[in-house]
N, C-alpha and C positions, 0 to 999 in steps of 0.2 A: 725221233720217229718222223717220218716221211709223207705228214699225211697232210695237205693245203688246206688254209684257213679260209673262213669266209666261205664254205661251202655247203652245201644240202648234202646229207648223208640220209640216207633210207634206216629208220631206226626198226621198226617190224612194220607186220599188215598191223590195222586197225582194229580187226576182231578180234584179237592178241591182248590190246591194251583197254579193259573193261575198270570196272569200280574196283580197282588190285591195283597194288603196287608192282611195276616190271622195272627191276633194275639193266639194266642194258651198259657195257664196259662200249663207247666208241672213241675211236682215237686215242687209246690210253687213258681216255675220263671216263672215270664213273658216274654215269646218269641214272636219274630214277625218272619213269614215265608214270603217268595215271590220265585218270579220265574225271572231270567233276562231272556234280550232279548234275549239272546244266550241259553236258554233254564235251565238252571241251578238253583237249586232250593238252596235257602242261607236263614240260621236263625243269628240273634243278638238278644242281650236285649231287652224288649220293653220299652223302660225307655232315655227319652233323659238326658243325662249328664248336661243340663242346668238346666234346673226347675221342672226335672225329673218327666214330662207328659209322657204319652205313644206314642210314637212313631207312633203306629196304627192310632192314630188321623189326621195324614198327609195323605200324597200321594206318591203315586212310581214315581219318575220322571228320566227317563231312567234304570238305575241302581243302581241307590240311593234313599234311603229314606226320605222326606223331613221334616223334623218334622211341623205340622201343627201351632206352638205357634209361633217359632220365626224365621225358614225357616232354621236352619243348617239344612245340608246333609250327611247322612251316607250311606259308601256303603256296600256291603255284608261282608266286610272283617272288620266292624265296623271301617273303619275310615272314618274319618270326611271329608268332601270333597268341602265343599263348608260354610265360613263363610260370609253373606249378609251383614253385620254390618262395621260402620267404616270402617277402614283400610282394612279389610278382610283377619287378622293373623287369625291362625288358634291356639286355647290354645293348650298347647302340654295336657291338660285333655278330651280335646273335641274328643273324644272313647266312642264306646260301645263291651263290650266282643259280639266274635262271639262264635256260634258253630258249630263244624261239622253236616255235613248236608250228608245222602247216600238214593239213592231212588233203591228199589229192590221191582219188581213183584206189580208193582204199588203204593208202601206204601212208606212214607217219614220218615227217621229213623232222632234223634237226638241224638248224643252223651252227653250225660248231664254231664260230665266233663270236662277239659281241653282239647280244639280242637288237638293240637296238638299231645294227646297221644289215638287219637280212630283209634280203631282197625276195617275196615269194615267187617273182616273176621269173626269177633262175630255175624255179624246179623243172623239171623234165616231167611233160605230159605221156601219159601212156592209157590215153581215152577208149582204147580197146577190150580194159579192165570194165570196161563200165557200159561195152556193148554188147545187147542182146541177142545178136548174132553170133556173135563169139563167145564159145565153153571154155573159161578157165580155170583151172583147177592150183592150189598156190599152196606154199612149203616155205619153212625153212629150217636148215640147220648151220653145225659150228662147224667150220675148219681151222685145223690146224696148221695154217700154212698164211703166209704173207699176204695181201690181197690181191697184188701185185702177178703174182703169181698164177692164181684163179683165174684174174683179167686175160694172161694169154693164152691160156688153156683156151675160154671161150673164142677168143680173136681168131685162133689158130683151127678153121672148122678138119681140117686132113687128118686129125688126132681121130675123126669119129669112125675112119673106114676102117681102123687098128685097133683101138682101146673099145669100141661099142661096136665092135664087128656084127653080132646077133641081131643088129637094128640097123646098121647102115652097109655094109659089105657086102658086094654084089661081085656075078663075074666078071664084071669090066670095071673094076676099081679104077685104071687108067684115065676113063673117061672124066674123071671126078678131080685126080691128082694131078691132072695134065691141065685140065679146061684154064685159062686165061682167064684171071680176075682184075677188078680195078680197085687202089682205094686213094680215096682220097678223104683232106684232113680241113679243121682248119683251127683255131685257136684253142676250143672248148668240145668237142666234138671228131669223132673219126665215124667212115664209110668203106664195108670191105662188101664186094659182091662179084658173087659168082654165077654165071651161068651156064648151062652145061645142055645144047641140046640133043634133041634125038637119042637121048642115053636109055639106061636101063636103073629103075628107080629106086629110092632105100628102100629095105625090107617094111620097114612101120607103116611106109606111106603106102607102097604095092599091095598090101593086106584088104586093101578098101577095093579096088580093082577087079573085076569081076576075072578077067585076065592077070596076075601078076607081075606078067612077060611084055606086058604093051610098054612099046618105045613111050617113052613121056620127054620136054623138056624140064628140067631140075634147076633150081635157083635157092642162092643163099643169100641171103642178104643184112648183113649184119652192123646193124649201129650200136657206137661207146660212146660214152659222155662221162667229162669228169666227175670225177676221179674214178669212177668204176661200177657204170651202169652200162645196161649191154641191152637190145633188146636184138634175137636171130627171128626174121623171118624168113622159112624156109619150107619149100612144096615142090611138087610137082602139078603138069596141066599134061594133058593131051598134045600131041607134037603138033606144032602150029597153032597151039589157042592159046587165046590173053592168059597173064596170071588169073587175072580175076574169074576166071572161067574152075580154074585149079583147084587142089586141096591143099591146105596151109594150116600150118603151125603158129603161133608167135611164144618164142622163148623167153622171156624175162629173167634176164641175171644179175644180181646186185650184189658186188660183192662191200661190205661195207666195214672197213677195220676196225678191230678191235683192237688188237696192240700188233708190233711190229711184225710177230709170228701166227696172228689171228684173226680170221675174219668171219663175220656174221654172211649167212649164203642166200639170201632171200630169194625163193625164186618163183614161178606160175609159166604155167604153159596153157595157150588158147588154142582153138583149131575153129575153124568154120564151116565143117562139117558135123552132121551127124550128133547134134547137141543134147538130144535127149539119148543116146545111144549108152545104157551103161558099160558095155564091152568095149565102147570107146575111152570111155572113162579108165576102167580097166588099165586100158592098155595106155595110159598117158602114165599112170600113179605108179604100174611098172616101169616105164622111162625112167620116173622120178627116182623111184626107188632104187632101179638096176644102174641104170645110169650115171646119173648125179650124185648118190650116194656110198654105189659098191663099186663103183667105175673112177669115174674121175675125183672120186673125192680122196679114196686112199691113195692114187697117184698122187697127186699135186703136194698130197702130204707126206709120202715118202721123200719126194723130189724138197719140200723144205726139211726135212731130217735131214738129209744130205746135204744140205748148204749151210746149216744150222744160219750162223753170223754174220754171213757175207751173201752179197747180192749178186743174182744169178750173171747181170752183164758184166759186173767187174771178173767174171774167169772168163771172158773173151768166147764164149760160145758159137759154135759152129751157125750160121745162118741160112737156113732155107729159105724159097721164096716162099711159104708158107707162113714165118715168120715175118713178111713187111708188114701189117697189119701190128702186131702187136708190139715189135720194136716202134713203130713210128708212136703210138699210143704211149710207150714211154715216155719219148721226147715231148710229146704236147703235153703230157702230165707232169714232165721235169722243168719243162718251160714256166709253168704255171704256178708250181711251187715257189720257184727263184719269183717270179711275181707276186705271191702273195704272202709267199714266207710258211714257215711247217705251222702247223696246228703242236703246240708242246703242252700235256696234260698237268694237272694242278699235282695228281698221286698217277704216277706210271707201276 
């Protein structure tokens, strides 16, 4: 499986993971998440070292996990904590690996390597989550499809005047499929942006408009970070005013693997407009839902049904410029791997 070691994966938002047990499959491991009483959020194996059931199958009993088949107890640190049995020795095998665990702007990061060499300085800030200028409204679901996959979907923004016409399709698509983008890359990190002035604006954003029809300049502006974080910021302003003048979105896409056909889709979208506005609200959770879930989600997953086994660049695919973005995103991510070597799971 395809997935770099040594990295921060986005395991859920933090509200998600309370005094419960969430077991979470990344990178072909089986993790169990929870939260102790002291408020600290701890991942290990999900896999008891006995008769190597899941873990999930138990209960949280204080600060320990109690596995549900034979009652040993594991705490956050995977040791063993409690044998109910006989004598009540404890096998010096009866462990489960931990992993580090870091929670920033609401999102639970895991290190999918050896705990004790994560770096929390590598995480990817996304301080927007946590300003109150900005409404964001946050999701996720499963796909069934590679992550890999989801990644260019995102990368590739020309997919939205086709596949999400009702929100972005205007009568000068041209303007949008033509305008000159830049991207540049560099080890850990990719930058695609678009600008587009004097145009005629997406449907979602023109809603706000007291006019519909007013020329606006339009801007995408889309950052990835390995392995497969994405954030799109994308508005329009008034032709000739600053962005910051503007109305703006921020996308958050995370897609974060689960096995080599699967990925967890975590996503939130903010605006800085109109914050207490519920029919703004509204009309976001429809994005999320039309969009993201009835739009491009059954795409991305027909398009892995159809490739089943094999990977999309090894059949030599036709290239738009629409795809420099996400092709180069490959290569920094294939680069990276050969550098740090695949992440290979304990139970695939």
């Amino acid at each position: 499986m395809k997935f770099p070691k040594n990295t921060w994966y986005a395991a859920a938002w933090s509200e998600d993971i309370q005094r419960n047990l969430f077991p979470r499959r990344i990178c072909g491991e089986p993790l169990l998440f929870f939260r102790e009483e002291g408020g600290a959020v701890r991942a290990i194996s999900d896999l008891c070292p006995h008769r190597f059931v899941p873990l999930s199958r138990g209960r949280l009993v204080g600060d320990s996990v109690e596995c549900g088949y034979h009652g040993l107890k594991f705490n956050g640190l995977g040791q063993c904590t409690l044998n109910p049995h006989g004598d009540g020795k404890i096998p010096s095998k009866a462990k489960v690996r931990r992993f580090a665990v870091e929670e920033r702007n609401g999102l639970v990061w895991v290190w999918m390597g050896e705990a004790e060499e994560a770096d929390p300085s590598a995480i990817v800030a996304f301080p927007h989550l946590n300003d109150s200028a900005v409404r964001t409204l946050s999701g996720c679901t499963a796909m069934a499809a590679n992550y890999q996959l989801a990644v260019d979907n995102i990368l590739d923004p020309s997919h939205a005047i086709f596949l999400h016409a009702n929100f972005h399709r205007t009568s000068k698509e041209e303007e949008f499929l033509q305008a000159k983008y830049d991207v540049t890359s560099d080890s850990n990190s990719l930058r695609s942006y678009r600008w587009v002035p004097n145009a005629e604006g997406p449907i979602h954003f023109m809603r706000y408009f007291d006019d519909p029809k007013t020329p606006v300049d339009h801007w995408i502006d889309v950052r990835w970070w390995i392995p497969s974080i994405m954030l799109v910021d994308i508005g329009v302003t008034r032709v000739g005013e600053s962005v910051e003048q503007g109305i703006r979105t921020y996308g958050l896409h995370i897609l974060t693997p689960e096995t080599e056909s699967t990925c967890h889709y975590i996503y939130a979208h903010g605006r800085n407009f109109r914050q207490e506005d519920p029919q703004a609200d509204a009309n976001i959770r429809e994005w999320q839902r039309v969009a993201l879930n009835e739009q491009d989600k059954p795409m991305v997953e027909d398009q892995q049904r159809h490739l089943g086994s094999r990977d999309l660049m090894s059949l030599d695919p036709i290239l738009l410029q629409a795809d420099v973005a996400a092709v180069r995103a490959r290569r920094v991510l294939a680069s990276r791997i050969k550098e740090v070597g695949e992440y290979h799971a304990v139970v695939s």
